[in-house]
C-alpha positions in Angstrom: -0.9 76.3 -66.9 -1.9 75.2 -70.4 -1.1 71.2 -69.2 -3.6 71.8 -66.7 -6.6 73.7 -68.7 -6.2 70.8 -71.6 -6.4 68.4 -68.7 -9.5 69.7 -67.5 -11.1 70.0 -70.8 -10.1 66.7 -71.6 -11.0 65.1 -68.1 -14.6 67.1 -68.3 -15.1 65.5 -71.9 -14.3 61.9 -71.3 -16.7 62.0 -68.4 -19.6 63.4 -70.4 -19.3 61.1 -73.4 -18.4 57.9 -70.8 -21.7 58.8 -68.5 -24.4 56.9 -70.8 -22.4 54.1 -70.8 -22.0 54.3 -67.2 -25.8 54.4 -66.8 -26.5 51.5 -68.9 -24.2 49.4 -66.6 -25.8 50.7 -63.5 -29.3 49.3 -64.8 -28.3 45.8 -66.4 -24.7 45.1 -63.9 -25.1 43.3 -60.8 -26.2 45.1 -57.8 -24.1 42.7 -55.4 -21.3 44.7 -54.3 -18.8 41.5 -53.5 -20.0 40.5 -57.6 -17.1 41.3 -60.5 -17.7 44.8 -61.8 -18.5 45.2 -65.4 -16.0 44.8 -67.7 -17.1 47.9 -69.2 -15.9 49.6 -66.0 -12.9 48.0 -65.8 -11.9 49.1 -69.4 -12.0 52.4 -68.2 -9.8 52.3 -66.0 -7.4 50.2 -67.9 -7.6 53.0 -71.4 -9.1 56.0 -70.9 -8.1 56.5 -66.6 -4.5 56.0 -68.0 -4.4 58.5 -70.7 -5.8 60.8 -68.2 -3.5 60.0 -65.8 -0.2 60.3 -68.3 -2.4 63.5 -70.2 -1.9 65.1 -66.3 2.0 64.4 -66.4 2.7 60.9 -64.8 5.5 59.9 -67.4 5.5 56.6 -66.0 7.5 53.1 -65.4 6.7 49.9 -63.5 8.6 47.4 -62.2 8.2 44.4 -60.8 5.2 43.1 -62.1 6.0 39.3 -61.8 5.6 39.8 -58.1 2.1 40.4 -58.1 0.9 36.9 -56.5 -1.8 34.4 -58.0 -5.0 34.8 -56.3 -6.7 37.4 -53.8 -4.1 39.9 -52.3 -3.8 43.5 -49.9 -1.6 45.9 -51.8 -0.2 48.2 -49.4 2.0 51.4 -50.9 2.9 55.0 -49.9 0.8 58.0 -50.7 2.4 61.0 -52.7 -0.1 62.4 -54.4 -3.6 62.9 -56.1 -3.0 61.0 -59.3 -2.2 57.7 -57.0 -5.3 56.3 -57.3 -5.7 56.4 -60.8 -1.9 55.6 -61.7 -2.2 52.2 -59.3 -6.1 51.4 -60.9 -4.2 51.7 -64.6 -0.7 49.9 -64.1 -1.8 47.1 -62.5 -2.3 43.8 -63.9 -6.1 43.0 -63.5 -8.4 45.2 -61.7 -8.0 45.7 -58.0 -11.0 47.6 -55.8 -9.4 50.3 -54.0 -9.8 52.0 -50.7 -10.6 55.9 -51.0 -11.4 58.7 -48.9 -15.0 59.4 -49.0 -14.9 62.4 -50.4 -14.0 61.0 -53.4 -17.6 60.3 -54.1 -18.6 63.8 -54.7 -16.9 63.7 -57.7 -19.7 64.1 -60.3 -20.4 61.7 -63.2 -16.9 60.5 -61.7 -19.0 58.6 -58.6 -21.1 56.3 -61.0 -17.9 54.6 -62.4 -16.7 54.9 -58.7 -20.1 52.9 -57.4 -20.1 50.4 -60.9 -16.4 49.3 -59.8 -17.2 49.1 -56.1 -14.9 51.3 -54.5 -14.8 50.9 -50.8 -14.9 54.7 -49.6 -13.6 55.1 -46.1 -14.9 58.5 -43.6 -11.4 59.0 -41.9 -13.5 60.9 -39.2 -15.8 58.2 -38.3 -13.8 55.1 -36.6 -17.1 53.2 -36.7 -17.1 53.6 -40.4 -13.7 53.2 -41.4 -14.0 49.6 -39.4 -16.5 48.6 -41.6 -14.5 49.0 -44.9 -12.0 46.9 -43.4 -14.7 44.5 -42.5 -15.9 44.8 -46.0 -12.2 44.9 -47.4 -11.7 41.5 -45.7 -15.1 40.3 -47.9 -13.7 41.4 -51.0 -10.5 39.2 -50.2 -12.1 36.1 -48.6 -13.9 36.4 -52.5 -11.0 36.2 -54.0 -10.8 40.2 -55.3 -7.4 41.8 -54.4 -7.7 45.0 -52.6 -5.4 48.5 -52.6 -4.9 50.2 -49.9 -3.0 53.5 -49.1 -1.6 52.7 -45.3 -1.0 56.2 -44.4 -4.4 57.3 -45.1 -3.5 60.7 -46.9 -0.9 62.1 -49.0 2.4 62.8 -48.2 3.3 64.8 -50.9 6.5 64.3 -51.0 9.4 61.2 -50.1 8.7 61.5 -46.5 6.3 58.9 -45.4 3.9 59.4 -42.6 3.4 56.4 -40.3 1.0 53.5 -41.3 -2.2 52.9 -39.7 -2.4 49.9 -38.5 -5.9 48.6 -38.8 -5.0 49.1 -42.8 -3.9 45.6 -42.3 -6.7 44.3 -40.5 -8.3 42.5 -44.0 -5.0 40.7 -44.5 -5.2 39.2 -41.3 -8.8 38.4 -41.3 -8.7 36.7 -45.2 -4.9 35.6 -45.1 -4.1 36.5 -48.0 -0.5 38.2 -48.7 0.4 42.1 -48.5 2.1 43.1 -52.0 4.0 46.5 -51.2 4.0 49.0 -53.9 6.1 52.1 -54.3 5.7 55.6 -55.8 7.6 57.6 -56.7 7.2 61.1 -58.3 3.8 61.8 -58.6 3.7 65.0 -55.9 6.0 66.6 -58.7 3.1 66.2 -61.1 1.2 69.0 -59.1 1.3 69.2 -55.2 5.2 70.3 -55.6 4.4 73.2 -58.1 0.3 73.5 -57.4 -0.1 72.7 -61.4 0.5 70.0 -63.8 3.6 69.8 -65.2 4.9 66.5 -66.9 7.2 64.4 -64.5 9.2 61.2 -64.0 6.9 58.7 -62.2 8.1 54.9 -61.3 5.6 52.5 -59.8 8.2 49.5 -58.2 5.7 46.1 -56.9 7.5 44.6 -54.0 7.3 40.7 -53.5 4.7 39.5 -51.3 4.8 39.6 -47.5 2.9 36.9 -45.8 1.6 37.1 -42.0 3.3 35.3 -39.6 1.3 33.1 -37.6 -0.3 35.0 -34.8 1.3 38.2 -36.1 -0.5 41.9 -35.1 -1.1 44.5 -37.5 1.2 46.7 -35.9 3.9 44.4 -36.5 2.9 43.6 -40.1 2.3 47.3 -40.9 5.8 48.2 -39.9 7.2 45.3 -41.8 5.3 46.4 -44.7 6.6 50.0 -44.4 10.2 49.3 -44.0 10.0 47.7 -47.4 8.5 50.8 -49.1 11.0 52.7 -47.0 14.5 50.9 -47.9 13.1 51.2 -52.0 12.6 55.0 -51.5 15.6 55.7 -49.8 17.4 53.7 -52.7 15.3 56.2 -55.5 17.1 58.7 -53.4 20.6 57.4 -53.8 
């Protein structure tokens, strides 16, 4: 209990003493959502997103760095739990523009930084919607700015993975670019396991690229993709 009040103090205070800044970006950044987001932005996700995330009990590792390709990429990993989004934004190497669920962007103060590094939000209850943000997902990639991606389009909380939806590979397809597979493992022990923080063992493993096969389907490439984050969890397991 006391990791997660200090968290929330601490959480609450960063976003109140980061908000000016965030509102100074907002009026002199570029308005162009397919433009670079400030580097302002992308500082905080790099320093004070990863204190946050570690401050709420992610003791974490990664692995496999050197496999992150040159150039525009999909990265494609499982879904544990609800410091994902943050632990991926911190660990990896340059900023990436994730894919979140739109209520995300209720968050307050929280949704400027959100808007400033042009997060895609996706309504998982409107099909029309969530084809757009692949449309737009695609944009990003054909622009040459990776994209992250969460395949099963909600938490698993736990090793178990749910199926993948298919269409999350539609923007791979469309920019040919590679899918990097991630893995997580650990983060559901960081709350959804016990319902409050407590400080656990998290490892982030990057996969080597996959690259579509000519004339592949998503379905195809989205199991491919899974099997991969599958076989590594199942040796985390061992």
């Amino acid at each position: 209990m006391f990791r997660t009040v200090i968290w929330i103090i601490a959480s609450a205070l960063g976003l109140i003493i980061l908000t000016p800044f965030a509102l100074v970006c907002m009026i002199f950044s570029n308005k162009d959502p397919m433009s670079e987001p400030p580097a302002l932005a992308k500082w905080v996700v790099e320093v004070p997103l990863a204190w946050i995330v570690r401050l709420g009990g992610c003791d974490y590792s990664v692995s496999g760095l050197e496999n992150i390709p040159e150039g525009p990429a999909l990265f494609a990993g499982n879904h544990q739990g609800n410091f994902d989004v943050g632990l991926i934004l911190s660990v990896f190497n340059g900023y990436k523009i994730p894919v979140a669920k739109i209520e995300a962007k209720q968050v307050p103060l929280a949704n400027l930084w959100m808007m400033l590094l042009h997060i895609i939000f996706m309504d998982r209850k409107d099909a029309r919607q969530s084809a757009q943000c692949m449309e737009l997902a695609a944009e990003h990639l054909k622009a040459g700015q990776s994209v992250v991606i969460f395949p099963e389009g909600h938490r698993s909380k736990g090793r178990r993975m749910d199926e993948f939806k298919p269409g999350a590979f539609k923007p791979a397809l469309k920019a040919q670019t590679p899918v990097v597979p991630f893995v997580i493992d650990g983060t559901y022990k960081c709350f959804e396991e016990k319902r409050r923080l407590i400080k656990a063992p998290v490892t982030v493993t990057i996969l080597p690229p996959v690259y579509p096969q000519e004339g592949e389907k998503t379905k195809a490439l989205s199991q491919r993709v899974r099997q991969l984050i599958q076989d590594e969890l199942d040796r985390h397991k061992a």
